[in-house]
Structure formats: C-alpha cells, structure tokens
DOTORTOR-62274 format. One record per residue (C-alpha): residue number from 0; x, y, z. Coordinates in steps of 0.5 Angstrom, whole numbers. Layout:
N
<node pos="NUM" X="X" Y="Y" Z="Z"/>
...
This chain:
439
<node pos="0" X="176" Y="121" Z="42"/>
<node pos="1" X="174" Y="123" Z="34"/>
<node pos="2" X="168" Y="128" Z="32"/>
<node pos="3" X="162" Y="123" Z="28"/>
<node pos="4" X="164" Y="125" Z="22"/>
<node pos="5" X="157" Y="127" Z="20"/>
<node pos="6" X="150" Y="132" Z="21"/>
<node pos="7" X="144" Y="129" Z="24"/>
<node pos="8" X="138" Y="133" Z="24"/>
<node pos="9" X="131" Y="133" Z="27"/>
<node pos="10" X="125" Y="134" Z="21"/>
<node pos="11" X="120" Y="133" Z="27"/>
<node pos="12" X="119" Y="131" Z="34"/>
<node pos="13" X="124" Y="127" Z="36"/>
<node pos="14" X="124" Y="123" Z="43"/>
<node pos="15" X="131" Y="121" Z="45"/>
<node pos="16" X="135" Y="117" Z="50"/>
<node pos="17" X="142" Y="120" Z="51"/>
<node pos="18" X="147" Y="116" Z="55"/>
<node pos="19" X="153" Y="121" Z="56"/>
<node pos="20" X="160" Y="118" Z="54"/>
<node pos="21" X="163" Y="119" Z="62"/>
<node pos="22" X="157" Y="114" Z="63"/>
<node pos="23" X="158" Y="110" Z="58"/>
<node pos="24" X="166" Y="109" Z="59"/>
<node pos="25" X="164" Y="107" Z="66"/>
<node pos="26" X="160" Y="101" Z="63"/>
<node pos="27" X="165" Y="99" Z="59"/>
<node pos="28" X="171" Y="100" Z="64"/>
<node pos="29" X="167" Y="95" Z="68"/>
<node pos="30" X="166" Y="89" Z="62"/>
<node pos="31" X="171" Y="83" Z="63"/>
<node pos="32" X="179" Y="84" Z="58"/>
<node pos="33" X="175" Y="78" Z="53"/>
<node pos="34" X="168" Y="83" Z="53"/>
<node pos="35" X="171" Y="89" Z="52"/>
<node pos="36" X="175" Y="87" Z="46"/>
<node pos="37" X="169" Y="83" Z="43"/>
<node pos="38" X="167" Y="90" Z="43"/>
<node pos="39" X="173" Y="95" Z="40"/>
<node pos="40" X="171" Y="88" Z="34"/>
<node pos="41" X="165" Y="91" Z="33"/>
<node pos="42" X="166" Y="98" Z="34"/>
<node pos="43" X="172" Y="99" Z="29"/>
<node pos="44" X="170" Y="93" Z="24"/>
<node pos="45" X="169" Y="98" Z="19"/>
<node pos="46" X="175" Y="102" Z="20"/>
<node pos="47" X="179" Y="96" Z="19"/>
<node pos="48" X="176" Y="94" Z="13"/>
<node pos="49" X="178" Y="101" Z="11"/>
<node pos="50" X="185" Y="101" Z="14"/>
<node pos="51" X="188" Y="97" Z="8"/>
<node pos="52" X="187" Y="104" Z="4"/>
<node pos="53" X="188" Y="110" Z="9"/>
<node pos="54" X="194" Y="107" Z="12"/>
<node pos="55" X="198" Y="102" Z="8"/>
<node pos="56" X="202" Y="97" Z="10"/>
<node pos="57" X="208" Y="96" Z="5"/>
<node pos="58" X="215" Y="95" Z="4"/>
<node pos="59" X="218" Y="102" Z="5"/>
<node pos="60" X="213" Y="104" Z="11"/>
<node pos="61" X="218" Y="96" Z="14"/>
<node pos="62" X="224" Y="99" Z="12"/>
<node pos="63" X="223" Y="105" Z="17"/>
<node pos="64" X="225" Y="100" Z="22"/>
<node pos="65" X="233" Y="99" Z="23"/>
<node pos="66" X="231" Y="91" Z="25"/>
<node pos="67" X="228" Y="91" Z="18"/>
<node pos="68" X="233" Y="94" Z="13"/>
<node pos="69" X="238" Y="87" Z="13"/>
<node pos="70" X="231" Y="83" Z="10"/>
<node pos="71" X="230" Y="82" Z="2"/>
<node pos="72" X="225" Y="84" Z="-1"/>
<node pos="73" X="221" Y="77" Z="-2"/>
<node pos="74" X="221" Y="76" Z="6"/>
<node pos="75" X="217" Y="84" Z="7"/>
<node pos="76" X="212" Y="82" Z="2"/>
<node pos="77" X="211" Y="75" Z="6"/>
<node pos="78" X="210" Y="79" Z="13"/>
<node pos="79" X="206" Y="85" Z="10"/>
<node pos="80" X="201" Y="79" Z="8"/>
<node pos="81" X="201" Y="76" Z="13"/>
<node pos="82" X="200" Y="82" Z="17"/>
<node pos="83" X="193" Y="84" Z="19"/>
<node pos="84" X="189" Y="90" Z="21"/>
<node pos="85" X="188" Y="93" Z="28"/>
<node pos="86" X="184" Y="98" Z="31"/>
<node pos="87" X="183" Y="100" Z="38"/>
<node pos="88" X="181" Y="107" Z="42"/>
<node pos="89" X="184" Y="110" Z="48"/>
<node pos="90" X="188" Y="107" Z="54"/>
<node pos="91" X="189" Y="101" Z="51"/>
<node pos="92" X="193" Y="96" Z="54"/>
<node pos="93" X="197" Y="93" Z="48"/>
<node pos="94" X="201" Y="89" Z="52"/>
<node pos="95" X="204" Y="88" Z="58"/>
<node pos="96" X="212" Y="88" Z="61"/>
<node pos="97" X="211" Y="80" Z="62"/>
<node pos="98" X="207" Y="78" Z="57"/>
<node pos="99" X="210" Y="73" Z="52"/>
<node pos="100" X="211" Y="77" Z="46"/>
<node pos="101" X="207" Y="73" Z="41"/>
<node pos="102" X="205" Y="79" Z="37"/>
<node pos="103" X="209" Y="85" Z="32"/>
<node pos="104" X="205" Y="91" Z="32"/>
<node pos="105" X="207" Y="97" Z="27"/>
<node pos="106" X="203" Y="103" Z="29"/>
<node pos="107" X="201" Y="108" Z="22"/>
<node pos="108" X="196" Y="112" Z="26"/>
<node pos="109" X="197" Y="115" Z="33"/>
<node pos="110" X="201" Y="115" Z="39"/>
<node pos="111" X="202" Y="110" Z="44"/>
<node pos="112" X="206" Y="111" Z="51"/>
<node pos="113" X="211" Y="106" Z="55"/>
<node pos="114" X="208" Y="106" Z="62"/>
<node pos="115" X="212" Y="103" Z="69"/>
<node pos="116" X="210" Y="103" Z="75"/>
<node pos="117" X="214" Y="108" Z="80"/>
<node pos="118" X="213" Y="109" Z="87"/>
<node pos="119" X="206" Y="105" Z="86"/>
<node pos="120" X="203" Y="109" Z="81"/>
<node pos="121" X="204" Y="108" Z="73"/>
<node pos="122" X="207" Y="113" Z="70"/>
<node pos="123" X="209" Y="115" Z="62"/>
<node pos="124" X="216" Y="115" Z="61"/>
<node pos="125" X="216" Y="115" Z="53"/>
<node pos="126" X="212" Y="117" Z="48"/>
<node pos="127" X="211" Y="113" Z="41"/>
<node pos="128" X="209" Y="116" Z="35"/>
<node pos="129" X="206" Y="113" Z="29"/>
<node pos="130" X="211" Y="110" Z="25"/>
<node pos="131" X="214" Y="105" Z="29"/>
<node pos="132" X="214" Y="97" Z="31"/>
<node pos="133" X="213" Y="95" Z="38"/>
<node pos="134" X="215" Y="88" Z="40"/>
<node pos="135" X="221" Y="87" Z="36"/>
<node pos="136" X="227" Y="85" Z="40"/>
<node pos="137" X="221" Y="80" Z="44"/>
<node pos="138" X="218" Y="77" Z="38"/>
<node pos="139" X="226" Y="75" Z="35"/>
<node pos="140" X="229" Y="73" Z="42"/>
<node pos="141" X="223" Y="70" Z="44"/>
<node pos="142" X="222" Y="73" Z="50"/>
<node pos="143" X="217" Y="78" Z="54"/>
<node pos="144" X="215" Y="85" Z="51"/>
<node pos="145" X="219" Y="88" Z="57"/>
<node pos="146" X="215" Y="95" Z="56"/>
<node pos="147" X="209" Y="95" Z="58"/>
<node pos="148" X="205" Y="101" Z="52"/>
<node pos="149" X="198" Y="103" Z="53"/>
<node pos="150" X="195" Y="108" Z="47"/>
<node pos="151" X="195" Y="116" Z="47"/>
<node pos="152" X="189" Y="116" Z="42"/>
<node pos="153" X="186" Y="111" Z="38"/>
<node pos="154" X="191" Y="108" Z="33"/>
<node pos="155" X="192" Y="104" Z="28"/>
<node pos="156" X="196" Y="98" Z="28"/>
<node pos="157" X="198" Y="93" Z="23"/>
<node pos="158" X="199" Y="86" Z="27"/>
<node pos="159" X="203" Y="80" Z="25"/>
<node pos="160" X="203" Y="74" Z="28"/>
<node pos="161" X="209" Y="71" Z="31"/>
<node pos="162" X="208" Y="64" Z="28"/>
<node pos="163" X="208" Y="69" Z="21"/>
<node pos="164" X="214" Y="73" Z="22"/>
<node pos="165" X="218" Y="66" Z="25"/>
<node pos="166" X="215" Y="61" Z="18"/>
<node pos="167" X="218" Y="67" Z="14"/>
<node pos="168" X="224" Y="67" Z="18"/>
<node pos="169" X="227" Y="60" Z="18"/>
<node pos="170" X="226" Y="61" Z="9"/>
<node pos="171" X="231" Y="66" Z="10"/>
<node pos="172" X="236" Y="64" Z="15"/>
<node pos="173" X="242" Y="68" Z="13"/>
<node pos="174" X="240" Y="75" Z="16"/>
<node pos="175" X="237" Y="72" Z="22"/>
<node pos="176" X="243" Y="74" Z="26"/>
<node pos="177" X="244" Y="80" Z="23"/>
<node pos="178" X="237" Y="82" Z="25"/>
<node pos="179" X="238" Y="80" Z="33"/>
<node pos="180" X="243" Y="84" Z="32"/>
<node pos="181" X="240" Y="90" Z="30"/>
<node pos="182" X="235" Y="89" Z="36"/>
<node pos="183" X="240" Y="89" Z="41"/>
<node pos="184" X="244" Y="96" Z="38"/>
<node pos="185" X="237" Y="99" Z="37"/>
<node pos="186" X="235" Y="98" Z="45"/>
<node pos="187" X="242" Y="100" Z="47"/>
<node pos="188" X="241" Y="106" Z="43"/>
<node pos="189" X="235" Y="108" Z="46"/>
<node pos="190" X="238" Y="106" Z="53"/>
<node pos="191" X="243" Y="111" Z="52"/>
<node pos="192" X="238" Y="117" Z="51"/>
<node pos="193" X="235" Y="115" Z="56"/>
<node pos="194" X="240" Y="117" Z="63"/>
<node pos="195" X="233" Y="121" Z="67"/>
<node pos="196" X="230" Y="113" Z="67"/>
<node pos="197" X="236" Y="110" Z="71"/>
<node pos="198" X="236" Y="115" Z="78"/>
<node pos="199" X="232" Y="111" Z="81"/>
<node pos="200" X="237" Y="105" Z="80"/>
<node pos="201" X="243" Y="109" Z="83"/>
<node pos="202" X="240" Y="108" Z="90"/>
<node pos="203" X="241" Y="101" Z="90"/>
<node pos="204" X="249" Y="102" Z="90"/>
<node pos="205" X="251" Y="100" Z="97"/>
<node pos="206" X="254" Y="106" Z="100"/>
<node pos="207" X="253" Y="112" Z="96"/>
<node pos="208" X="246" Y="113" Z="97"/>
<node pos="209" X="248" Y="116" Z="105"/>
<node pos="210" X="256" Y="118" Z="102"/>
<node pos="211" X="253" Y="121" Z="96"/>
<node pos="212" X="248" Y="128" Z="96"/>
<node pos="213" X="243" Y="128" Z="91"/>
<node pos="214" X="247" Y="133" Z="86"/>
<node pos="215" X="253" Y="128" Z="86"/>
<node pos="216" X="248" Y="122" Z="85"/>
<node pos="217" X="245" Y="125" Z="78"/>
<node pos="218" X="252" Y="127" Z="76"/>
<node pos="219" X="254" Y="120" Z="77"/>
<node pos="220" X="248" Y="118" Z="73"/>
<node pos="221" X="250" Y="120" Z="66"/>
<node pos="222" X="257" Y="116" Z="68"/>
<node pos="223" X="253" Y="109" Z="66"/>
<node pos="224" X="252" Y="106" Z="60"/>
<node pos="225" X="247" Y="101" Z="58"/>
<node pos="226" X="249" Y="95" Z="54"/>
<node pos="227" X="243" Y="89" Z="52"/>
<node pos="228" X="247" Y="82" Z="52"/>
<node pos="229" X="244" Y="76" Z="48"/>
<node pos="230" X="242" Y="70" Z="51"/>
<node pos="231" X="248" Y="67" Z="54"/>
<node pos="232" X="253" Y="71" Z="55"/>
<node pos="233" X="257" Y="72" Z="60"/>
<node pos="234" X="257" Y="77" Z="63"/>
<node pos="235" X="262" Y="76" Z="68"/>
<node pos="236" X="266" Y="70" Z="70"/>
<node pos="237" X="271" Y="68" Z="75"/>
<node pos="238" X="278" Y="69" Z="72"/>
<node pos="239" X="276" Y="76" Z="71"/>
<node pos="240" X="278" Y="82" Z="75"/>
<node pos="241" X="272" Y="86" Z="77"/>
<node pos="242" X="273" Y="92" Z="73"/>
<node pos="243" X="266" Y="96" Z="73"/>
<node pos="244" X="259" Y="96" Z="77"/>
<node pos="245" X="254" Y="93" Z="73"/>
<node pos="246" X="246" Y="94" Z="74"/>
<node pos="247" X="240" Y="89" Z="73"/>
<node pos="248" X="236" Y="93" Z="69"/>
<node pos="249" X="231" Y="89" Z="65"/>
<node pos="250" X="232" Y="81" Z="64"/>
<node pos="251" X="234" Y="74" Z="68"/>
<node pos="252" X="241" Y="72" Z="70"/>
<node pos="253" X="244" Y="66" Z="73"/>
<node pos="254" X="250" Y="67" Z="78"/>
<node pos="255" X="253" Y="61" Z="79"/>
<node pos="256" X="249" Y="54" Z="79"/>
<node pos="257" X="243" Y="55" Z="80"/>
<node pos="258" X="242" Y="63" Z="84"/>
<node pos="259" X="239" Y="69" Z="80"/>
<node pos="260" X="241" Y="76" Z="80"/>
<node pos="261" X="235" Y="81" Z="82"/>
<node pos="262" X="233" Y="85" Z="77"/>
<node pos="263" X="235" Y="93" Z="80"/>
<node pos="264" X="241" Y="90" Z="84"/>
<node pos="265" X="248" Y="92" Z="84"/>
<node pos="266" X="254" Y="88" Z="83"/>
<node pos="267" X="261" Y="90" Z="83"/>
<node pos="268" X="260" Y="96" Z="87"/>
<node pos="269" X="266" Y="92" Z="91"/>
<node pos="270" X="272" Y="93" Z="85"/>
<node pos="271" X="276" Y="99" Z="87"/>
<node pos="272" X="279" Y="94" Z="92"/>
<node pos="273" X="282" Y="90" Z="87"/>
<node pos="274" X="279" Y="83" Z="86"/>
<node pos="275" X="276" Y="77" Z="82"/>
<node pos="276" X="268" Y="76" Z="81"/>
<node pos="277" X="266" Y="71" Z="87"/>
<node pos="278" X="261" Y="68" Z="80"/>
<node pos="279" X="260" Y="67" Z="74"/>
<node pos="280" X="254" Y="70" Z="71"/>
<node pos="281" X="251" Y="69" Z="65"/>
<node pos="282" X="244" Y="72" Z="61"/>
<node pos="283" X="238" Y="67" Z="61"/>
<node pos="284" X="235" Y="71" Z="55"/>
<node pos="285" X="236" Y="78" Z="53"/>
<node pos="286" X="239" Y="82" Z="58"/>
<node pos="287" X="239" Y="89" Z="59"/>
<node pos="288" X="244" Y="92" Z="64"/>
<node pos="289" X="247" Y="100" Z="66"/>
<node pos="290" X="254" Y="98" Z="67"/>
<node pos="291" X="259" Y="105" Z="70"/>
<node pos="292" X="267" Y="102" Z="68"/>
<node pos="293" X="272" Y="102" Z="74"/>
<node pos="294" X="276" Y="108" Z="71"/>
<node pos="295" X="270" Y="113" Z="71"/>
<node pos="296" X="267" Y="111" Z="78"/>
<node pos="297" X="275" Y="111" Z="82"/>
<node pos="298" X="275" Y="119" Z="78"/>
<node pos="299" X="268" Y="120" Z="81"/>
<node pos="300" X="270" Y="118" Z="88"/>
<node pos="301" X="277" Y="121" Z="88"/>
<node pos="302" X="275" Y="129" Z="86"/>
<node pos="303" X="268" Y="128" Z="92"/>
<node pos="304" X="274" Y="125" Z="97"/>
<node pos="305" X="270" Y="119" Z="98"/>
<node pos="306" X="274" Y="114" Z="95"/>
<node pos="307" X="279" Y="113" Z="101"/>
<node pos="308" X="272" Y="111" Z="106"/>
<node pos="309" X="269" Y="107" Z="101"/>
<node pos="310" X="275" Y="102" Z="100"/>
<node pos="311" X="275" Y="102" Z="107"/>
<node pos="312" X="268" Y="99" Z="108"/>
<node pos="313" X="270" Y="95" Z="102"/>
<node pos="314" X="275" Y="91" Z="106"/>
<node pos="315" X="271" Y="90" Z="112"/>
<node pos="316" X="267" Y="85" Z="107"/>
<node pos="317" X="273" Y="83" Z="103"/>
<node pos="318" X="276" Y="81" Z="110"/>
<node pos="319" X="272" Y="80" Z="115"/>
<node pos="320" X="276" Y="78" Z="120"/>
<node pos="321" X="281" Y="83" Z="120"/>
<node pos="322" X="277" Y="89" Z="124"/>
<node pos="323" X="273" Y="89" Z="129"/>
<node pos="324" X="266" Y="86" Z="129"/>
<node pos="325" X="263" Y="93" Z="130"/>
<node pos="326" X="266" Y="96" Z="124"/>
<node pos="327" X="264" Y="89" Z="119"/>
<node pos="328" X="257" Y="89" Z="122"/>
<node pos="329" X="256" Y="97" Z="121"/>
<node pos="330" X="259" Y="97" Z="113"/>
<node pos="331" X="255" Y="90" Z="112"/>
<node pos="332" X="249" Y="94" Z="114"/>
<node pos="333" X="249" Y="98" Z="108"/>
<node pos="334" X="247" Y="93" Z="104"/>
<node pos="335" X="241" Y="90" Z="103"/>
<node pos="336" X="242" Y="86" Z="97"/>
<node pos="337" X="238" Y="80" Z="97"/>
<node pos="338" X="243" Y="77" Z="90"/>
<node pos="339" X="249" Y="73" Z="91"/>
<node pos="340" X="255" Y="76" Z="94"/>
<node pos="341" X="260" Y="77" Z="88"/>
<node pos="342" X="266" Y="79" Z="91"/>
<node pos="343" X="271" Y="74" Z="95"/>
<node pos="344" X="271" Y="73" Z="103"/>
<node pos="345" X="277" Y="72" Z="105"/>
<node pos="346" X="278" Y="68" Z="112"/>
<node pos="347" X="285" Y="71" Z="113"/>
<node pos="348" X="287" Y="76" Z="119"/>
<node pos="349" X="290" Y="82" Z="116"/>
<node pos="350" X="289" Y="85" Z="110"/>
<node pos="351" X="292" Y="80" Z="104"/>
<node pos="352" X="291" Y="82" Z="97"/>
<node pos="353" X="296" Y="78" Z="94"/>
<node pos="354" X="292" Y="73" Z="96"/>
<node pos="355" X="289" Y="68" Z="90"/>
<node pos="356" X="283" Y="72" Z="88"/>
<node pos="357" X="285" Y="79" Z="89"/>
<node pos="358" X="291" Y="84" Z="87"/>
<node pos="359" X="295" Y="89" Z="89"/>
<node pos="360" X="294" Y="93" Z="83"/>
<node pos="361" X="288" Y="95" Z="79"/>
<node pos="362" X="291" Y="91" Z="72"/>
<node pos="363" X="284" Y="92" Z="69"/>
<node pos="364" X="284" Y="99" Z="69"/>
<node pos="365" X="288" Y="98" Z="62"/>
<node pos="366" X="282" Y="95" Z="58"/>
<node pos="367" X="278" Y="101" Z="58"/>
<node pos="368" X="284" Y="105" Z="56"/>
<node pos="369" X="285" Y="105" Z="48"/>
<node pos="370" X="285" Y="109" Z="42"/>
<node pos="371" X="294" Y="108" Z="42"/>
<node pos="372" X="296" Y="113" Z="49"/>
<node pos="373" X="295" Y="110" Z="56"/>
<node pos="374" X="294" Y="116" Z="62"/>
<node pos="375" X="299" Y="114" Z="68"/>
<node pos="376" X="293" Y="112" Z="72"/>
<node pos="377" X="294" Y="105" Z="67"/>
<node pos="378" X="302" Y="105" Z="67"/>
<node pos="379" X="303" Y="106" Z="74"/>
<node pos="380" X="302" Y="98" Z="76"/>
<node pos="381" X="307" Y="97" Z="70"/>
<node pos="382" X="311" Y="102" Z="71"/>
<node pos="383" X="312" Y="107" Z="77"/>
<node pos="384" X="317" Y="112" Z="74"/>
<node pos="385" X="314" Y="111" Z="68"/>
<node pos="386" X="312" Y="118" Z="64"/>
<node pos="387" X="305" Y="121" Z="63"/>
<node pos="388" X="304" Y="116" Z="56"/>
<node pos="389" X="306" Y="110" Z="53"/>
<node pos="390" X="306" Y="107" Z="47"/>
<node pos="391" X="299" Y="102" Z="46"/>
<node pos="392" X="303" Y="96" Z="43"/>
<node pos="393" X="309" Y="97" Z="48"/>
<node pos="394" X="304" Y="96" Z="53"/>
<node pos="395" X="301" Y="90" Z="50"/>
<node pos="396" X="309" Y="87" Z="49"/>
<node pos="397" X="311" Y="88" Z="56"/>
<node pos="398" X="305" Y="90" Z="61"/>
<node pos="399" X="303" Y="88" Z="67"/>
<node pos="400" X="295" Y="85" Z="64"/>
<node pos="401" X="298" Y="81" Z="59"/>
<node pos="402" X="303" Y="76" Z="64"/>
<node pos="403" X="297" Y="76" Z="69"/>
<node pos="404" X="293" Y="73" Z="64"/>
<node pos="405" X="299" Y="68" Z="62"/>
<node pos="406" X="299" Y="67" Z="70"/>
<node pos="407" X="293" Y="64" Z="70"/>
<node pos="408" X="293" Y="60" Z="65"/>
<node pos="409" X="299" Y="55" Z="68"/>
<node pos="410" X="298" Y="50" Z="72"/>
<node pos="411" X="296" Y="51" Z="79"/>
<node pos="412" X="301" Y="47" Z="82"/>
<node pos="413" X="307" Y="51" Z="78"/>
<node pos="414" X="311" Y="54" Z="83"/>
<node pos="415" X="312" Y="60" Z="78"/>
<node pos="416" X="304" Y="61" Z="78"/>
<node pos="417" X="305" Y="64" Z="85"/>
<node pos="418" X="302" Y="72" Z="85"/>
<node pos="419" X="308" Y="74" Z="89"/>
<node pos="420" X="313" Y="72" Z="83"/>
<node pos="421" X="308" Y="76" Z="79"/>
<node pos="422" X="310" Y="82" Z="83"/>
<node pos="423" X="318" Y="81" Z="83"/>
<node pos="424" X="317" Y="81" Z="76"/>
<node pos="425" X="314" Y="88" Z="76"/>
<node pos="426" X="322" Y="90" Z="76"/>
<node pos="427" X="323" Y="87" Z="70"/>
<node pos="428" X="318" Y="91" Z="66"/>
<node pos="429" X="320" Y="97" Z="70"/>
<node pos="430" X="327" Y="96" Z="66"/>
<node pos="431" X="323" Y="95" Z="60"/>
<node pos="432" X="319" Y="101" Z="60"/>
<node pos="433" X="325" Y="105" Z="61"/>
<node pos="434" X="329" Y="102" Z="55"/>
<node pos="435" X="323" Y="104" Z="50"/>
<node pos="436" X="322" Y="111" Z="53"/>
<node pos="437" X="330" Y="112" Z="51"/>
<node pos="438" X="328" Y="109" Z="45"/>
C-alpha cells in the first residue's frame, strides 16, 4: 500500500511479465498462516533493519503509556533491549481475541482496528492510532489478548516477548501491583467511552427487551458502568443483597462450586424485589463487567411506569408457588439464561419477604448514596417520617444497613438473629431519627 520509492526507466526493448497486485493478493490469501508469514519476513527484512532509526524505541515513546509511568528507568531500558522490530502489511491479524497473549506490541507507525464479530460478520469497533501498546493488560495478568486487532495499513511494531517483560519484571517486584493496577483502570477508563459497544448486551436482560422500546433501551444503555476486576474477586457473595444488575462482558467466572457464568448474560436483574445473591461469584482471571446500580435501575422503571409489572413477574420466580402455574411459566419464559439462577426460590406459599434471604425493604440502596446527604429514597427504610436529608454519620450510627450487617453475623441459632426482631427495631431508629432532626 506504498508507492515504490524509485523511477524505473526503459533505455531499449524491454519484454516483461506483469503480475497485477489483485492477482498477486489472491495467491497469497491462499498461502498457509506459517508461509505467509515467511514471507512478510522477506518482503519487510530490510524495513526492519532500517526501523531502529526511522522509528525508534525509547524510553519516552514507553512512558506514553499510562501502564508504563509507575517503571524506573532501568527496568524501560531492559525492555527496550529486549524488544525487537516487526513489520507487517495491511489486513493483518496481529492476534486473535482467545489466543494467550505471549507478546507486547507498541506500534510507532500506522493504525490498527479491534475487529469483533456482530451478527456474523467482523466489524471494526476501535481504531488504534500509532503510538499505543497492544496486549498490555493480557501479557501482565497472563491471560488472553481479549481483542482481536487486524492492522489498517502496514505498520510498524516493536514486539517484546513475554518471557523478556516477566525476567525484568521479578527484578523489579515493587511496581508490579502498581502496574496491575493501571491496566485495570486503563480498560475501565476506555469501557467507560465506549457505551454504543454495550446495546447489544442490554437484550440479554430478562424482560426488558419486550417492556422497554427501543429509545428506552439506548437511554438505559448510557446508565451502566464498566468495572474490570482482578482474578479472584468476588464479585458478589451470598451475604450480600442483590444491589445491581451486573453483565458478563469479557472474562470467566465461577458461581458457586463449580458452575460458570456465560459471557453476555444477566445476573441480578431480579434485585428490585429485595433479595440476597443465590451464589458466590468469583473472576477466574480478568473480568470485565457493565454493572447498572440499583437506585438508577428503580429510577429507570419508575419514571417508564414499568416497575410495578416487572416486580410482579420477579415474584413469580422468587415464589413460585404462590401464584398460578400459568402466571410462573408465562414470566420463566422470558428467560433464556443458560447461567445459574442467582436468586433464591423460595418453597413458601405466599409472598414472605422477611423470609431468611429476602427483606422488606431495599437496605442496600444506601451503599451507592454517599457524599454526606442521603435522598429520602435511602431514609425511608430507617425512618418513614423522616425528612428530605439526613446527616451521613447519623445514618452510619443509627441506620438500618449497619444492624442488618450485625444481624448477620450472630450465631443462627440466636433468638434475637430473627429478621422479624430486625423489624420491631425500626421503631426505635424511628425515635432516634427524630431526636437528631431537633438537634
């Protein structure tokens, strides 16, 4: 895709074969993947003897990356040593999404693009422009690529093994968690721009997608937020209240023993009928997720008029057999998870939610509400009368959250562990919360 850089001129009959560069293409799109990179070898061995001065690999051009600022100097020289060049033309595929990622690529000349496959044709979702490293967050967390990065127009890497980059790594074991780190916040930075790449997520949550028109899905799309989590944390356990609705997006997780939870699907859709998580999730490498909090999600049902039909079909899968078996087939069929059910089933015959794994009020709206002043949407479980505000630290001394999180920790076989005690006490912080109000 470059002119030749040179006049060729005929000084007497010259006879010629002419190959065409669409012909020549087809041949080599037929070459085997080991072939045709013998040949990109040849083509490009003297563009990468050259390349140590046209584009150059130095401290500075590292730096550029915020992964790389926490490193000394020392440590960037040993990697720029290591680091040898690499050209390659057009439509290159310079690693796939599920390949282990055994090598760091900073490209210094040309574009590349991140392909992923929608609707069953590859389609360019992000454009990378030179300079920028490619295979960072894999490399360090030792897992996949994640991206699957195909250049624009040939380009000019500098690759590092991953053997080079981990040797210099355990001589400089200090800034290794620092720069785990930074990899994290970088891939949750760039997920936090990039909203349009999770519509097609929103229509695997049970329900909406046949309440919800399609103005009120991409409204409900720039509500989430991406959160990248390190391996093994948990993400939600069963002494939690379901407090959000959380989306797979790239990465693999456990629930419970030995289940694993699809990438793409749903879980927590079910939390604004107040409940604990089923399982205990935890990320078996870096994970990727689009969480939507609770408060935001009962914000978006309420001012759609949605929020009342949709609790109603939560409870037919919370309570199974406290309604028709119509009713609890007709809302099971709306979901098509093949994931693990992580919401409790209850076996009782009427709706219970002071039943053990359930609650009569949505305490963990509270956790999301900081910043000192807490709306009366927060207040109302620990105070019905209760004005528009209260002070943070009051909260924190006398609120609801904090005696639900004692309560769990006594001894199941206490009398006074009972969530129906948890309830007669809400008249005491009632009396509490006017006290502080005078004051």
């Amino acid at each position: 895709e470059e002119p030749r850089m040179a006049s060729i001129r005929a000084l007497c009959r010259v006879d010629c074969l002419v190959l065409k560069k669409q012909d020549f293409s087809y041949f080599v799109d037929q070459l085997s993947k080991d072939v045709f990179k013998s040949v990109i070898e040849v083509a490009f061995a003297t563009r990468n003897s050259n390349m140590h001065l046209s584009y150059p690999l130095n401290e500075s051009v590292i730096r550029q990356s915020p992964i790389f600022q926490p490193c000394s100097s020392e440590m960037l020289t040993e990697l720029t040593a290591a680091a040898t060049p690499y050209c390659v033309p057009k439509n290159f595929r310079i690693c796939s999404a599920d390949e282990p990622a055994t090598k760091l690529f900073f490209l210094r000349n040309g574009k590349c693009g991140i392909v992923r496959s929608i609707r069953d044709s590859d389609t360019v979702v992000q454009t990378l422009r030179s300079p920028c490293v490619i295979g960072e967050s894999g490399v360090i967390h030792t897992g996949p690529y994640g991206e699957t990065v195909v250049t624009q127009s040939t380009c000019d890497f500098w690759v590092l093994p991953k053997e080079a980059f981990d040797k210099s790594l355990r001589r400089h074991r200090s800034i290794e968690s620092l720069m785990m780190s930074e990899a994290r916040n970088q891939r949750q930075r760039q997920l936090a721009h990039q909203q349009n790449l999770f519509r097609g997520c929103i229509h695997n949550i049970p329900f909406l997608p046949k309440m919800c028109s399609k103005e009120q899905q991409r409204e409900l799309v720039w509500s989430f937020q991406a959160h990248v989590y390190k391996p093994l944390t948990v993400i939600c356990s069963t002494t939690q209240f379901a407090d959000r609705l959380i989306i797979l997006y790239k990465g693999t997780c456990k629930v419970g023993d030995n289940a694993l939870w699809r990438q793409g699907e749903c879980i927590g859709f079910s939390c604004i009928v107040p409940h604990k998580w089923a399982c205990k999730v935890v990320a078996c490498g870096v994970v990727e997720c689009l969480e939507l909090p609770l408060f935001l999600y009962s914000e978006f049902l309420t001012r759609h008029n949605l929020k009342k039909r949709l609790s109603l079909h939560i409870k037919h899968l919370l309570f199974p057999y406290a309604f028709p078996a119509a009713d609890v087939q007709n809302s099971q069929g709306y979901i098509n998870a093949k994931s693990p059910v992580m919401y409790p089933v209850s076996p009782s015959s009427k709706v219970n939610l002071t039943e053990e794994g359930y609650s009569p009020k949505h305490y963990s709206h509270l956790e999301y509400l900081n910043k000192g002043k807490l709306p009366v949407i927060a207040t109302a479980a620990a105070c019905k009368e209760g004005t528009t505000t209260m002070n943070k630290r009051s909260w924190i001394r006398h609120g609801t959250q904090l005696w639900m999180r004692k309560h769990e920790r006594r001894h199941p076989g206490d009398a006074s562990a009972d969530p129906l005690e948890a309830l007669r006490s809400v008249g005491k912080l009632q009396e509490k919360a006017k006290k502080l109000r005078n004051l």
